[in-house]
C-alpha positions in Angstrom: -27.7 11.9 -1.5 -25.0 9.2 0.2 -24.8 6.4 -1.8 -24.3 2.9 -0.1 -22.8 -0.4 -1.4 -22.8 -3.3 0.3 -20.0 -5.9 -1.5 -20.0 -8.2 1.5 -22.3 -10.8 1.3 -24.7 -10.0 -1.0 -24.8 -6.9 -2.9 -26.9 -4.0 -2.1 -27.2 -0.6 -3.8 -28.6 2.0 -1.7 -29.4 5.4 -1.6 -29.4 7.4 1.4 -30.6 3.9 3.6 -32.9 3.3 0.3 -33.0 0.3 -1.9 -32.3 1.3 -5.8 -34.5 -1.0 -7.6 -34.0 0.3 -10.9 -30.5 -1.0 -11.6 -31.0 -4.0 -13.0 -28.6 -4.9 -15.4 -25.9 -7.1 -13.4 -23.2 -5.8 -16.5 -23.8 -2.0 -14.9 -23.8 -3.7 -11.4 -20.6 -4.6 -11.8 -19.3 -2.3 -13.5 -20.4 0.3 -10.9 -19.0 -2.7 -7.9 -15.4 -2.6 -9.8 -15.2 1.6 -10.1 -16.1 2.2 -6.7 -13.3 -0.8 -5.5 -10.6 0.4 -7.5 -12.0 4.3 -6.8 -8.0 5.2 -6.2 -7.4 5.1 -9.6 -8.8 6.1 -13.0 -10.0 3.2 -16.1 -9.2 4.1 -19.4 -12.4 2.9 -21.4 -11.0 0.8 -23.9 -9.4 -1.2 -20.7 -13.3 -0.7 -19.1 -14.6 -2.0 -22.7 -12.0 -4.9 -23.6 -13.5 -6.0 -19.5 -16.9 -6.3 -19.8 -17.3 -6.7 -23.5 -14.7 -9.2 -24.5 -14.3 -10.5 -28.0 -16.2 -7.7 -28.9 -15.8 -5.1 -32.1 -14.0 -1.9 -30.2 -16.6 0.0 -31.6 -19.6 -1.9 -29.7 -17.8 -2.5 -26.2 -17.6 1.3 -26.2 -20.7 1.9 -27.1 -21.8 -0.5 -24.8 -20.2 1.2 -22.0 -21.5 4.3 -22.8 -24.6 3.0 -22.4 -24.3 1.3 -19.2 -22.9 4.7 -18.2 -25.9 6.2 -19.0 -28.2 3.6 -16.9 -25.9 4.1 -13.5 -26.4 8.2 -13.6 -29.9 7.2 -14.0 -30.1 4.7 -12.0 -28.3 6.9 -8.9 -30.1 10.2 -10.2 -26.6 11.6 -11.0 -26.3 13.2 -14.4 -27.0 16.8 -12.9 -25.7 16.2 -9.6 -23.1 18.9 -8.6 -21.3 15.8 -6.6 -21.3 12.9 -9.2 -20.4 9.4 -8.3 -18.6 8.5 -11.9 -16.7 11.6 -13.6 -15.7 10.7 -17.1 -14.3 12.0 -20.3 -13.4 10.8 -23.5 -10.3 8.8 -22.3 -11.3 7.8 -19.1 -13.4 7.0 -16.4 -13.3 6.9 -12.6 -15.3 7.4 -8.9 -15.4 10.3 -7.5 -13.8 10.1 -4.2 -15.4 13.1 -3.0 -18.7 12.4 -3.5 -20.9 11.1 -0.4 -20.7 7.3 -0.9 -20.1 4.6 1.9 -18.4 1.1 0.5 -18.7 -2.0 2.9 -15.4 -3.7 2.0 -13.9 -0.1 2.1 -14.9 0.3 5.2 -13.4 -3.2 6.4 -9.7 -2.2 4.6 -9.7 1.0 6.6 -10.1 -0.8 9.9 -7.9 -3.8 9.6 -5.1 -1.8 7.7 -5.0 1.0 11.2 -5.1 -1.7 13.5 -2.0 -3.4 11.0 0.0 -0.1 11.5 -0.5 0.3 15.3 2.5 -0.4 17.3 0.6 -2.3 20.7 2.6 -3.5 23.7 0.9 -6.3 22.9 -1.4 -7.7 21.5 -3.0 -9.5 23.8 -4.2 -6.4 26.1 -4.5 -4.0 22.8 -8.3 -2.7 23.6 -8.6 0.0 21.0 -7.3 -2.3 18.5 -9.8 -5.1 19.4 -12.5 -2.3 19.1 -11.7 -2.0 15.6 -11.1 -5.4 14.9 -14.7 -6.4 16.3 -16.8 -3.9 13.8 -14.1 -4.9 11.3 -15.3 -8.8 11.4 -19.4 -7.4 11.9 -19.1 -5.7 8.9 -17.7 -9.0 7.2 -21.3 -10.1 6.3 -20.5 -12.8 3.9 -17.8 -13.5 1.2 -16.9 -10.2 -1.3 -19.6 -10.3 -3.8 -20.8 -13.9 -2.7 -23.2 -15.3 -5.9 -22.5 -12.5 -8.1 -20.9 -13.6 -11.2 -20.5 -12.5 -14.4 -20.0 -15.7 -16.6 -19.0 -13.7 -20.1 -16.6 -11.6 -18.4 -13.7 -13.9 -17.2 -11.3 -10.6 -16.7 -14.0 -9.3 -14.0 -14.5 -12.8 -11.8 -10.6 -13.4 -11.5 -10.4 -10.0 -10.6 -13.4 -11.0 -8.0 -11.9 -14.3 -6.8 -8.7 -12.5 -5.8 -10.5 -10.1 -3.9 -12.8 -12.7 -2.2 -9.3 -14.2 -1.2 -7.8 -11.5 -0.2 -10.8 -10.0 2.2 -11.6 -13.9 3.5 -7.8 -13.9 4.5 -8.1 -10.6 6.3 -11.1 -11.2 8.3 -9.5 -14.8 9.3 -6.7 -13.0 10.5 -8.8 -10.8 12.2 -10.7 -13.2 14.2 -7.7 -14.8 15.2 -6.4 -11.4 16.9 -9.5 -10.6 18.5 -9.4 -14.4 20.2 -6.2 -14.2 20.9 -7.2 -10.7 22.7 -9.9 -12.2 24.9 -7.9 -15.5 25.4 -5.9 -12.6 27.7 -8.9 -11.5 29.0 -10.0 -15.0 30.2 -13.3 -14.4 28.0 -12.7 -17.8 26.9 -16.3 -18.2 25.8 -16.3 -15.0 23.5 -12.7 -16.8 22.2 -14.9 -19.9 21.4 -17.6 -18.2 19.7 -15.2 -16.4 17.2 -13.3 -19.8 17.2 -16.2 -21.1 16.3 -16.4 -18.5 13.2 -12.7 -19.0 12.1 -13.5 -22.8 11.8 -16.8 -21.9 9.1 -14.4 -19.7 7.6 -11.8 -21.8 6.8 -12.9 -25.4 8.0 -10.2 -27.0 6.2 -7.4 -25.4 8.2 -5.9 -27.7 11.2 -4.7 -24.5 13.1 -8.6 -23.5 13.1 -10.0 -26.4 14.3 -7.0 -26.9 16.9 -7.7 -23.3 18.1 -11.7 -24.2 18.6 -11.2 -27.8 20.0 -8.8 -26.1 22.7 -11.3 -23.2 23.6 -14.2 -25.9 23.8 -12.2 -28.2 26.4 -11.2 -24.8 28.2 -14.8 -24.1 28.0 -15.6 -27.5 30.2 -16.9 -29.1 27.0 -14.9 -31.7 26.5 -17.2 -33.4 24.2 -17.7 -31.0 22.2 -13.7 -30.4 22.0 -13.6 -34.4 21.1 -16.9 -34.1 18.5 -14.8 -31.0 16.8 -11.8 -33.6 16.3 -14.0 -36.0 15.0 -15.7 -33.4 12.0 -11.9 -32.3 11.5 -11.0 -35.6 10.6 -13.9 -36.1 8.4 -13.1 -32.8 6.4 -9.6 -33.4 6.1 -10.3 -36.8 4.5 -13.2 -35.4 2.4 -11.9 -32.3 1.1 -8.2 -33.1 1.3 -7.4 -36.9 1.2 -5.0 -36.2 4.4 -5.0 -37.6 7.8 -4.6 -35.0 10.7 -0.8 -33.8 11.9 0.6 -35.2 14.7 0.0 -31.7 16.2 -3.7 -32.0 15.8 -3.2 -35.8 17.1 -1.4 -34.8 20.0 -4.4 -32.0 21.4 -6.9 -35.0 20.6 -5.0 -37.4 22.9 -4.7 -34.7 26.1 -8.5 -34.1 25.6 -9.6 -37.2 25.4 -7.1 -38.1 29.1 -8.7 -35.0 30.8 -11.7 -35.5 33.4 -13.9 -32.8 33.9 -12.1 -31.6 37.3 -11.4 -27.9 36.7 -14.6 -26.7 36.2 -15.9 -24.8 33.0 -14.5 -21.6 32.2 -11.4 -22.9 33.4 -8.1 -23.8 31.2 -7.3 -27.6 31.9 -4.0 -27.5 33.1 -3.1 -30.4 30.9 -4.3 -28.5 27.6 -1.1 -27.2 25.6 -1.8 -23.7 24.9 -0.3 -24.1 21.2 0.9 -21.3 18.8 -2.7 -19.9 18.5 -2.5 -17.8 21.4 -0.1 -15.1 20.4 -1.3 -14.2 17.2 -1.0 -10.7 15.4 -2.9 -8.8 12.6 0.4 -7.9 10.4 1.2 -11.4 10.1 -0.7 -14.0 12.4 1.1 -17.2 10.7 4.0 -18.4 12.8 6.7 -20.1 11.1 8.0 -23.7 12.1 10.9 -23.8 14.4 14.3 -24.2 12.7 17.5 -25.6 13.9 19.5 -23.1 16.1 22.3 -21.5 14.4 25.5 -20.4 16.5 26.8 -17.0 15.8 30.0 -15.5 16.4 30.6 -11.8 18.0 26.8 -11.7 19.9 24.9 -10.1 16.5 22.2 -8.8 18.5 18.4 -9.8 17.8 16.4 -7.2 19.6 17.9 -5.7 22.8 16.8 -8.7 24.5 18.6 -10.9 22.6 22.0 -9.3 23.0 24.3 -12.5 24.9 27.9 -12.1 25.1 29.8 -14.6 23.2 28.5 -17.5 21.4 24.2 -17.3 21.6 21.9 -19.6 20.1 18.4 -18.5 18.7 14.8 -19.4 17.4 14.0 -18.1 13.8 11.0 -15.5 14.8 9.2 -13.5 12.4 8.5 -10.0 13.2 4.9 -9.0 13.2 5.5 -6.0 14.6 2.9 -3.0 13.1 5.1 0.4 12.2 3.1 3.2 13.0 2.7 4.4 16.1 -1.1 4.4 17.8 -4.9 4.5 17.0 -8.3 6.2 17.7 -11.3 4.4 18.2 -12.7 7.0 15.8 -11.1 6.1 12.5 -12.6 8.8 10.4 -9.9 10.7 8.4 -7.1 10.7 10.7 -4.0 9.0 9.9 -1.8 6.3 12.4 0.8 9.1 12.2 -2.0 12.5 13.5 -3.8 10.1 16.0 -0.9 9.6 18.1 -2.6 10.4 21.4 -2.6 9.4 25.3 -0.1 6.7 26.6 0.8 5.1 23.8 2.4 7.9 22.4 5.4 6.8 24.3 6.1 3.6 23.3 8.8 4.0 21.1 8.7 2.4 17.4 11.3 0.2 18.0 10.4 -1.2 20.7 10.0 -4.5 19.5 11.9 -4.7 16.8 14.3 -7.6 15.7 17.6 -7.3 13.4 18.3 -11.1 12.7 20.2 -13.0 9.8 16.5 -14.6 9.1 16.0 -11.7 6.3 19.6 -12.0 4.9 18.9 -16.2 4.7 16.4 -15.3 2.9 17.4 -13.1 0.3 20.4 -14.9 -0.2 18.0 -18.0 -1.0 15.4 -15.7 -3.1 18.0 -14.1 -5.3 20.4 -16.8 -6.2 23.3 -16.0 -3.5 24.9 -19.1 -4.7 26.0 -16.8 -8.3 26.5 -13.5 -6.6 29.5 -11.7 -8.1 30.8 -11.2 -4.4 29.0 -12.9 -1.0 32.4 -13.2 1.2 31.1 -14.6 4.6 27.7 -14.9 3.7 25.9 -17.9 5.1 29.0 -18.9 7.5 29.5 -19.1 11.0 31.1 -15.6 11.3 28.7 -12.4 12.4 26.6 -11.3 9.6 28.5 -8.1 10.4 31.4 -9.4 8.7 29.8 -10.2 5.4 30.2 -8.2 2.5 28.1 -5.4 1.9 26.3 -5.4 4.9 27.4 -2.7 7.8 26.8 -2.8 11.6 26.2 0.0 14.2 26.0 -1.7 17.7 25.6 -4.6 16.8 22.7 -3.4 14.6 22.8 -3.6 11.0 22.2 -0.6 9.5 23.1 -0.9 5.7 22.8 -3.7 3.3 24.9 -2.6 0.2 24.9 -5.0 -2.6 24.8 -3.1 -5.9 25.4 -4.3 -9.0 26.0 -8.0 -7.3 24.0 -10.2 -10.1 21.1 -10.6 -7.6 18.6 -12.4 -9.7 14.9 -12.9 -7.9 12.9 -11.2 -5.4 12.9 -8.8 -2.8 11.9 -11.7 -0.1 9.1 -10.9 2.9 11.3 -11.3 6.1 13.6 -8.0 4.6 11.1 -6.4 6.8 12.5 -7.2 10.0 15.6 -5.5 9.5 14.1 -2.7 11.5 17.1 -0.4 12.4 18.4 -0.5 8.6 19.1 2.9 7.7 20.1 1.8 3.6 19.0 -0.4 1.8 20.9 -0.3 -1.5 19.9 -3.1 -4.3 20.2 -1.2 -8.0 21.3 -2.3 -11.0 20.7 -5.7 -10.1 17.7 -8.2 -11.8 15.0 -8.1 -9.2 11.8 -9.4 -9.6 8.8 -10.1 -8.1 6.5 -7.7 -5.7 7.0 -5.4 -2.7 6.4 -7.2 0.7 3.9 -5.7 2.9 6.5 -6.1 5.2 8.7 -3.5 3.6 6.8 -0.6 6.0 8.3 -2.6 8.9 12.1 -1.1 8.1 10.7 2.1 10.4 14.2 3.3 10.7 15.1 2.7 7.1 16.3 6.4 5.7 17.3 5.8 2.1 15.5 3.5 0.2 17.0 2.7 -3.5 16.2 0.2 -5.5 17.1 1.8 -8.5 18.0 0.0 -11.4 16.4 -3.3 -10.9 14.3 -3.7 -14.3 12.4 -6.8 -13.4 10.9 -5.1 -9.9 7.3 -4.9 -10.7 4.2 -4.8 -8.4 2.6 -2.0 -7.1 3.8 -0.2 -3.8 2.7 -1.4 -1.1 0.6 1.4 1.1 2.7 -0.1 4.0 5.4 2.0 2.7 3.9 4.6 5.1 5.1 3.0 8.1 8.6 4.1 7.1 8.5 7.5 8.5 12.3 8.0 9.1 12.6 7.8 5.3 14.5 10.4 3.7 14.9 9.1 0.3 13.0 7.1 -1.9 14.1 6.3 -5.3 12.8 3.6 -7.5 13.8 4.8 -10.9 16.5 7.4 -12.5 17.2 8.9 -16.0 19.9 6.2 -17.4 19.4 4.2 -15.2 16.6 2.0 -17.4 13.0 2.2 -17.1 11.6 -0.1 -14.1 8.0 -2.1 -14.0 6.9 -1.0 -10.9 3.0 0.0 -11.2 -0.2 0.8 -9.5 -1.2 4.1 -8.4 0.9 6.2 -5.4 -0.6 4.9 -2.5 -2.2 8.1 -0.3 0.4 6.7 2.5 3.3 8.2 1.1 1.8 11.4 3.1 2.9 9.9 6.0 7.0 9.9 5.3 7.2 13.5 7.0 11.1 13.4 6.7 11.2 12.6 2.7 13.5 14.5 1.0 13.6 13.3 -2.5 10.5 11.1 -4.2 12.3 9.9 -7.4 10.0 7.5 -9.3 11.4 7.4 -13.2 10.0 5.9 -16.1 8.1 3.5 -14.6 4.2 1.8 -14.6 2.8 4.5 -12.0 -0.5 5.4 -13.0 -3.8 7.5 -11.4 -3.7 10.8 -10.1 -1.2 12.4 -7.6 -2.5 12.5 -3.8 -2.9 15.5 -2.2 -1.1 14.0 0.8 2.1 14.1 -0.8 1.2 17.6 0.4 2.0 16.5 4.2 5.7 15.8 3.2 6.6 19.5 4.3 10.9 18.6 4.1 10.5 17.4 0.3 12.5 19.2 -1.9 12.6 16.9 -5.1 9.2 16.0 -6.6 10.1 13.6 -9.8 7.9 11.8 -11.2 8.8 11.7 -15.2 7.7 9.6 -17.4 4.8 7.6 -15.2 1.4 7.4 -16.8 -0.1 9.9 -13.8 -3.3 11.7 -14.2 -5.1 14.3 -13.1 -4.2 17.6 -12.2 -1.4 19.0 -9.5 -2.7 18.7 -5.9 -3.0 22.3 -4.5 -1.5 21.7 -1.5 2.2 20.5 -3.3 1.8 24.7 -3.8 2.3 24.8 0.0 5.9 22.8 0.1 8.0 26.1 0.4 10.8 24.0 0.4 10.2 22.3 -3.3 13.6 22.8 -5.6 12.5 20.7 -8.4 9.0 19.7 -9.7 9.6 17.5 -12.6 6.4 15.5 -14.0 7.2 15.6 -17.9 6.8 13.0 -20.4 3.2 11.8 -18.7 1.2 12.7 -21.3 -2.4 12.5 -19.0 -1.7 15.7 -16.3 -4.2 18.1 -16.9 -5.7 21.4 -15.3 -3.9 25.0 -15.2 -0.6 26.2 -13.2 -2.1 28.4 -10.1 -1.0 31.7 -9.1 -0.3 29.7 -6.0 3.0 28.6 -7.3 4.4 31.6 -6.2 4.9 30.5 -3.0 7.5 28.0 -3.7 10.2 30.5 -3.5 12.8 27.4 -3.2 12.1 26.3 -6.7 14.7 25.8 -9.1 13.0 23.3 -11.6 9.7 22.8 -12.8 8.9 21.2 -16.2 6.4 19.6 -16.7 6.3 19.4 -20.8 4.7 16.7 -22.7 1.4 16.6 -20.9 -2.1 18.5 -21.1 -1.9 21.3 -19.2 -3.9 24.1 -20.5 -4.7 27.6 -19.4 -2.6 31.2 -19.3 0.5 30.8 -17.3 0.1 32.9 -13.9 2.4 36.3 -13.1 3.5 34.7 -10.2 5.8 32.2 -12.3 8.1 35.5 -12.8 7.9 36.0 -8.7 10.4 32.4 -8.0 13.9 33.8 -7.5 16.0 30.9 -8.0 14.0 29.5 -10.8 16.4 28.0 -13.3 14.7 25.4 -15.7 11.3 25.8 -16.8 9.9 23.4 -19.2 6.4 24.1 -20.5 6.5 22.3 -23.9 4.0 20.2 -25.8 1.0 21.1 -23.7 -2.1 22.8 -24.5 -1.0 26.5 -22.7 -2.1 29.5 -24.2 -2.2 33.8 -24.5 1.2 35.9 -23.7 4.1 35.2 -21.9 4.2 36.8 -18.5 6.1 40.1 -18.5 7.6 39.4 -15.5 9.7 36.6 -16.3 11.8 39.2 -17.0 12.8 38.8 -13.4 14.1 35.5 -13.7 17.5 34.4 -14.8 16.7 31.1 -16.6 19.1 28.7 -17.9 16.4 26.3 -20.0 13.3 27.9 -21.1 11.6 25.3 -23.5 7.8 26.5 -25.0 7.7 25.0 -28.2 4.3 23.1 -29.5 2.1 25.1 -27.1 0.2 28.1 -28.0 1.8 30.5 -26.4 2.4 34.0 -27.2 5.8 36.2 -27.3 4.8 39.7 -26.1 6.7 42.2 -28.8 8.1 44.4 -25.3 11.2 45.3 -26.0 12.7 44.5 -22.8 10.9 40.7 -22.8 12.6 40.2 -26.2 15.9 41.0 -25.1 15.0 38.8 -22.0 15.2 36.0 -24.8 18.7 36.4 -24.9 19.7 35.0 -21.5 18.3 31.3 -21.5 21.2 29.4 -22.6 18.7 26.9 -23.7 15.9 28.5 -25.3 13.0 26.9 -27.2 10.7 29.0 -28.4 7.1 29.3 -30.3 7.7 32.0 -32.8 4.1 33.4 -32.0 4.4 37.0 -31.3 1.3 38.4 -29.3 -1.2 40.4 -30.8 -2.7 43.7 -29.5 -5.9 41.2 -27.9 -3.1 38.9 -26.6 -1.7 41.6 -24.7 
């Protein structure tokens, strides 16, 4: 059975098209709402239980979730189903992402966040984009769990206002692309119905009711275009206590002067267009126009902004998406497999933008002013010329400040530095989150924020658009642990080129996606020291060219080593000690040629010791605190002798063993 939840508006709970009327208690509700939301990652249950219980004895809010348990298998008919919806253990609990199940608000992340990784000519004339787009804003029914509160669980309705936010922002920014798309295809009475959406959405903001008032008097209806300015007025004082901006003021005044002579359906020519009608789904908000700056040397903005000598400029923010194309049929396929048809050849850079807006501002956001060293920055010399940054044509290509003092966060606008190849910040006191804008750097190679202690937030699943990427390295041994959390973002599957994913001792949590098993050039897999759970994707079997797989120190890895490791004939490390793997060991462990380090300790591993390690010449062996047996063969026990570092059980097999 496929079971159906309907978040947006009000909430449904169906099974296959059916109505389940025997989940009544709004506790289990929303426990089963938050699970199937947050289904990328597994809920420990004293987290679950400290949620929905509050102030509660531990003992009780456990029990209590238990029980609530309990009434959703019933409820859903899934305690003997061989595809259950929740899978849980004595530690944890989580949604089964592979069980049939369709989620509304799901649904309406998957469309908006293709269309936010498509790379349009424009998008204006981007049709399979506004396909998207318009079932993206049908399925928007009504605010994310609209009425449905749970007034003795305050941790639950802040984590349902920011999601009400979050979604109400998307869809606005949604309808503004899709009339911004039919503004270009002179549709300008579809533009004024989904103006006339935007404005109940968000009837506060001026920039709505500008966009409406100006598709109403491009409609012919001028009186309705002067009524809307009217209600504006009256909302702005009622909600607000503001009068309208001069902007607002000014569209009022050319209205109100224009007689009917165009026709309907026509655009009066004395109508300013305004801002509204370029808009895009990455980042629809235009910023306000800033004084020129001159620059020195012709630092180039985009190759049609390269002007010999001195130039003068606009601040523009770069909305560009970063992955290349999309299907109408969204599906599984990735931005990255559904490049198809014409737009394959655009090229990713094509609109991209390398401008001294992104150093302003992380000068500004991380204290330039105390830097140990910021020669030139902020002056009227090329940005080429200040320290630690490094040009290639004109293009910056490597912002180098290690070690600087840079004290704040890693600012938005760092995502239009779209030819960047490095981008070097460590040992440095960052803080703050990843930008969504970060997976606008499409050319970045090497990113390496190593170091920085205060960095926190979760990555962004933006990160994808970064497919040049090479390295990514967020956190070393020595280097200090780092605060950067959330779960690894199924994205990552998308940096084809990765060499190295280096994530220590940091906040990461859920399980390890399989599509890490797209990254077929990775050769270092280290992930130490995370709070990862789950077992080891099978298809990170099929990276032949794996040399390290280090995932110790996690404690929550489960599941057995397959004899599929074989195939990683590349392999020089893998240790993955201090976790719960359990199990035999396979004979295809003594089959890796250039294994060198093999960690196995403090898991839950047991019965002999492969004879055929004997093939391997290993410099670390470590097995101690696992049940493991030593098989008495000669030949294995002078084996023993060649590990320089050797840690063993002291468990000789027995005849059974053998």
């Amino acid at each position: 059975m496929k079971l159906g939840l309907s978040l947006l508006g009000e909430t449904e709970i169906c099974l296959d098209g059916h109505l389940v009327g025997t989940l009544r208690s709004e506790k289990a509700r929303a426990f089963l709402f938050f699970v199937a939301v947050e289904s990328d990652i597994s809920h420990r249950r004293d987290a679950l239980a400290e949620m929905f219980w509050p102030e509660k004895p531990e003992g009780f809010g456990r029990n209590s979730l238990k029980q609530a348990l309990a009434t959703i298998k019933k409820a859903l008919d899934d305690r003997d189903s061989q595809e259950p919806y929740l899978l849980a253990n004595n530690q944890e609990v989580y949604f089964n992402a592979g069980s049939p199940y369709e989620v509304d608000v799901l649904e309406f992340e998957n469309l908006t966040s293709i269309v936010a990784l498509h790379s349009h000519r424009s998008a204006d004339t981007c049709e399979p984009c506004a396909k998207l787009l318009e079932k993206a804003v049908e399925i928007y029914q009504d605010d994310f769990l609209s009425g449905f509160y749970l007034p003795d669980c305050q941790a639950f309705d802040e984590w349902a206002i920011i999601k009400r936010e979050k979604y109400k922002r998307m869809v606005a920014e949604a309808i503004r692309c899709l009339i911004s798309y039919h503004e270009g295809k002179e549709n300008i009475q579809k533009a004024c119905e989904l103006a006339d959406r935007l404005v109940a959405l968000e009837p506060w903001s001026e920039r709505s009711q500008r966009v409406l008032m100006r598709l109403l008097a491009a409609c012919g209806k001028r009186s309705a275009a002067l009524k809307q300015y009217h209600a504006c007025v009256q909302i702005l004082e009622s909600e607000l206590g503001v009068s309208p901006t001069p902007e607002t003021i000014s569209l009022f005044e050319q209205i109100k002067q224009w007689e009917f002579a165009e026709g309907p359906g026509k655009k009066p020519s004395n109508i300013i267009e305004g801002e509204e009608a370029s808009l895009n789904i990455v980042e629809p908000r235009l910023k306000p126009r800033r004084q020129p700056r001159r620059w020195v040397m012709g630092f180039a903005f985009g190759s049609l902004m390269v002007l010999a000598g001195f130039i003068y400029t606009q601040w523009l923010k770069d909305n560009q998406g970063a992955l290349s194309t999309i299907v109408e049929n969204t599906g599984n396929i990735s931005p990255v497999e559904a490049i198809q048809g014409e737009d394959a050849a655009i090229q990713m850079g094509a609109q991209e933008k390398n401008g001294p807006e992104a150093l302003i501002a992380l000068y500004e956001a991380t204290g330039g002013e105390n830097w140990n060293r910021n020669d030139g920055w902020l002056t009227d010399t090329s940005p080429c010329e200040w320290y630690g940054i490094t040009c290639s044509d004109n293009n910056l290509v490597e912002l180098s400040l290690p070690g600087n003092n840079l004290d704040g966060f890693i600012p938005a606008e760092i995502g239009s530095l779209s030819m960047l190849k490095v981008l070097d910040l460590r040992n440095n006191l960052l803080s703050g989150l990843f930008p969504p804008e970060i997976g606008s750097l499409i050319n970045l190679t090497s990113l390496n924020l190593v170091g920085n202690v205060h960095l926190h937030g979760s990555l962004p699943v933006e990160i994808g658009n970064l497919i040049n990427l090479e390295y990514l390295v967020l956190g070393v041994r020595d280097e200090g642990s780092c605060s950067i959390s959330g779960t690894l973002p199924a994205e990552l599957g998308y940096l084809t080129k990765l060499v190295m994913l280096e994530i220590h001792n940091c906040l990461i949590r859920g399980s390890i996606p399989p599509e890490i098993g797209k990254m077929l050039n990775l050769e270092y897999l280290l992930l130490p020291g995370n709070q990862l759970s789950g077992s080891i994707p099978a298809k990170i079997f099929t990276l032949t060219n794996l040399e390290a797989i280090v995932l110790y120190g996690i404690q929550y890895l489960s599941g057995s080593l397959p004899p599929e490791i074989g195939q990683l004939q590349n392999l020089n490390s893998l240790d993955i000690s201090y976790n719960n793997f359990s199990g035999t060991l396979p004979e295809e462990l003594g089959n890796l040629p250039n294994l060198r380090q093999l960690g196995l300790n403090e898991n839950l591993f047991e019965g002999a010791l492969p004879l055929n390690l004997i093939k391997l010449n290993l410099r670390s062996l470590h097995l101690e605190n696992t049940d493991l047996c030593e098989p008495a063969d000669p030949a294995f026990q002078e084996w023993f002798d060649i590990p320089y570092d050797l840690r063993r059980t002291g468990i000789l097999c027995s005849e059974n063993n053998e």
